[in-house]
N, C-alpha and C positions, 0 to 999 in steps of 0.2 A: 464601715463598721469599726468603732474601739475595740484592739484585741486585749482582753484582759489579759496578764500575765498568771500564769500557772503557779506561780511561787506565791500567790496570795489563794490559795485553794488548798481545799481537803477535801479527800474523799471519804466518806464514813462508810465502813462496811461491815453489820451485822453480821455474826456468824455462831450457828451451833448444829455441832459437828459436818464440817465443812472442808475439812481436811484436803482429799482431794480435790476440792474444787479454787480451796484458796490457793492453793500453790500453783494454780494459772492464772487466776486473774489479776495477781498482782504482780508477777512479770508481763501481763499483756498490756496495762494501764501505764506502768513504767515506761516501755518500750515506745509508748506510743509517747506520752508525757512524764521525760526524766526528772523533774525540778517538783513535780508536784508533791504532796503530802496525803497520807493516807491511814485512815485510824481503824485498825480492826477492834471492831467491840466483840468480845468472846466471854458468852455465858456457861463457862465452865466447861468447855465440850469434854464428851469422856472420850474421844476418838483421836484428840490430841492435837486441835486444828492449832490451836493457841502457838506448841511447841513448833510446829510450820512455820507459822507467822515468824516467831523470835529465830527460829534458823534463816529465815529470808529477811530478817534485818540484819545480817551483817554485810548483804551484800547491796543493799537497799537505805540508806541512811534516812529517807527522811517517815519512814515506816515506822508508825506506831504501834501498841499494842494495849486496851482496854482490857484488863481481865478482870469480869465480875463474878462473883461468889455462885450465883444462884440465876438458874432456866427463868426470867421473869417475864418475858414476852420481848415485841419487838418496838413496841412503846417506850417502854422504860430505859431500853438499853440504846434507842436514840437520846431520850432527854437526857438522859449521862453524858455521851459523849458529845450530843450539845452543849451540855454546861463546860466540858475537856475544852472544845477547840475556840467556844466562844470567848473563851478568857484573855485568848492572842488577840491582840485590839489590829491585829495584820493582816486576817483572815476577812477576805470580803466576800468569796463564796464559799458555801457548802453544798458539797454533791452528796446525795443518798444514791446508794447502791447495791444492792443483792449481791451476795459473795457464790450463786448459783451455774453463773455463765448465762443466767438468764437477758442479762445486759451486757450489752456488747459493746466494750470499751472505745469502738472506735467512734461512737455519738459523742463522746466525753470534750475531745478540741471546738466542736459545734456546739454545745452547748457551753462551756465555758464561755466563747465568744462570742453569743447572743443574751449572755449575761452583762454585758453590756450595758444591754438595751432593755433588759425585763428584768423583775425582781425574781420571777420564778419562771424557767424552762421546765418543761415536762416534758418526758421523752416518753409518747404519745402509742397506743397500740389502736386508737380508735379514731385517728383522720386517716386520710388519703394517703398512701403509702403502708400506713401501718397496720400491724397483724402480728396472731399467733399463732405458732406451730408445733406440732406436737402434742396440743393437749387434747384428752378427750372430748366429745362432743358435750356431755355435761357440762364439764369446766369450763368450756368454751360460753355455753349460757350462761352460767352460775357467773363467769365474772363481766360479761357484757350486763344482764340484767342487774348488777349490781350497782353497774354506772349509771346507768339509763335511772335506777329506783333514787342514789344518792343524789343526783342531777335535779330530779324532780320534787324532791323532799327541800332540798337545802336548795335549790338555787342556785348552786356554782355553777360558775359561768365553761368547765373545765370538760372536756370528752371524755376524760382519762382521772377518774376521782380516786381511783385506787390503785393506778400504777405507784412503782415504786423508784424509779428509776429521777430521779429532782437534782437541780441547780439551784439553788436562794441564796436571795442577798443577804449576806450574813449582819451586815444592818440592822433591815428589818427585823432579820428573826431575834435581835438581841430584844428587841422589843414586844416580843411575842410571849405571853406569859403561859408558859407549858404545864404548868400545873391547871389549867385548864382542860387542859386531853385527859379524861377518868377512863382511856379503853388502852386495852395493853398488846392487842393482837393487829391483826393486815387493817381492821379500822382505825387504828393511831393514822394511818394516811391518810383517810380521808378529811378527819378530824384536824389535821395539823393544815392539809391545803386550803379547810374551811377560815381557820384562826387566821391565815395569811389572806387570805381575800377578803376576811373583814377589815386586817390595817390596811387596806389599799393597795395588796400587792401588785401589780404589771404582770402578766404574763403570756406568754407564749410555750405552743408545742410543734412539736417535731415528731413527725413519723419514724417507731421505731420497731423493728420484729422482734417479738419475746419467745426465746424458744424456751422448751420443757426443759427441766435439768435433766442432765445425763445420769450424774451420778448424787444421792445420796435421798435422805425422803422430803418431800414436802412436808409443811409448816402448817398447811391445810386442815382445820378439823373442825367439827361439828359446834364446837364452842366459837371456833372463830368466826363462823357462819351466822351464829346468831347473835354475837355481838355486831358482827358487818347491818342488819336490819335495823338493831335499835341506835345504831350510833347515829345515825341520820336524823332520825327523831328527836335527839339528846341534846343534840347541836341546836337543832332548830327551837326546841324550846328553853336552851338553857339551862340546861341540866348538869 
């Protein structure tokens, strides 16, 4: 297998109010992958994650930081720092990743280096190996049923429609026309993996355990629930 080089990668990591969460994941990704690049997008947090982030870039050089104005979802504040890193014509993958602890930095050298070989790794909570822990019984339906509904809707050929944890070829995705995704919540994932299987993407998954964050609140809510149903729908016709 071609091991990609880590110095053509970034990691993009969402964050609002994240505070203590981000100030371990990003010595834990570091640690594990010194050369790499890694972009916090921070939508204003009032808890101060941002000023974390700019005190762990003095000791962290290749550590970005994204600050936007305004709380506008988890859509939007990817297609930003999509357009940020895709401008480096040097960058051939991009990693999505929760700034929760929910992802566990240590899939990131395996997926980098099956990126290879796929346009899009998924680090997987629904093959063989893979699971979550810690979350209620509800949630545990509420996001299995979700896969199983977008699966069947859309057709993606994928177990895992709405994890969040991705590797892409940043190629492909330059080619992906993101004003397409009209959802702004946890269905931007499914939406964006949809867009990518229509250019052709390659993919593969990997077994990965999602544990519950420890600290701070889920993203979770009643509006994101009922954009997750119709996005499915939206996709599928075009909308």
């Amino acid at each position: 297998m071609l091991q990609i080089s880590d110095m053509s990668s970034v990691v993009i990591i969402p964050t609002y109010n994240e505070r203590n969460n981000i100030e371990q994941v990003i010595p834990a990704i570091f640690n594990l992958l010194p050369t790499i690049s890694i972009l916090v997008v921070d939508d204003n947090s009032p808890d101060g994650t941002a000023e974390v982030v700019c005190e762990l870039q003095k000791k962290y050089p290749t550590l970005r930081l994204l600050n936007r104005p305004n709380k506008e979802g988890l859509g939007k504040a990817y297609i930003q720092a999509f357009t940020t890193v895709l401008a480096d014509s040097e960058i051939e993958t991009v990693v999505m990743m929760d700034a929760d602890l929910s992802h566990d930095p240590k899939h990131l050298k395996e997926m980098l280096e099956l990126r290879s070989d796929y346009d899009l790794i998924i680090g997987s909570r629904y093959i063989k190996g893979g699971r979550t822990e810690g979350w209620q019984l509800y949630r545990r339906i509420l996001s299995r049923g979700a896969n199983l509904y977008c699966k069947f809707i859309t057709g993606l050929p994928f177990f895992d429609c709405t994890g969040g944890f991705n590797a892409v070829n940043a190629q492909l995705l330059r080619k992906i026309d993101l004003n397409k995704i009209n959802v702004s919540g946890y269905a931007f994932i499914m939406h964006f993996k949809y867009l990518l299987n229509e250019a052709g993407a390659t993919s593969h998954e990997i077994p990965i355990v999602f544990k519950n964050r420890i600290d701070g609140v889920s993203k979770l809510s009643n509006l994101i629930i009922r954009e997750g149903i119709l996005a499915p729908w939206k996709m599928r016709w075009k909308i």
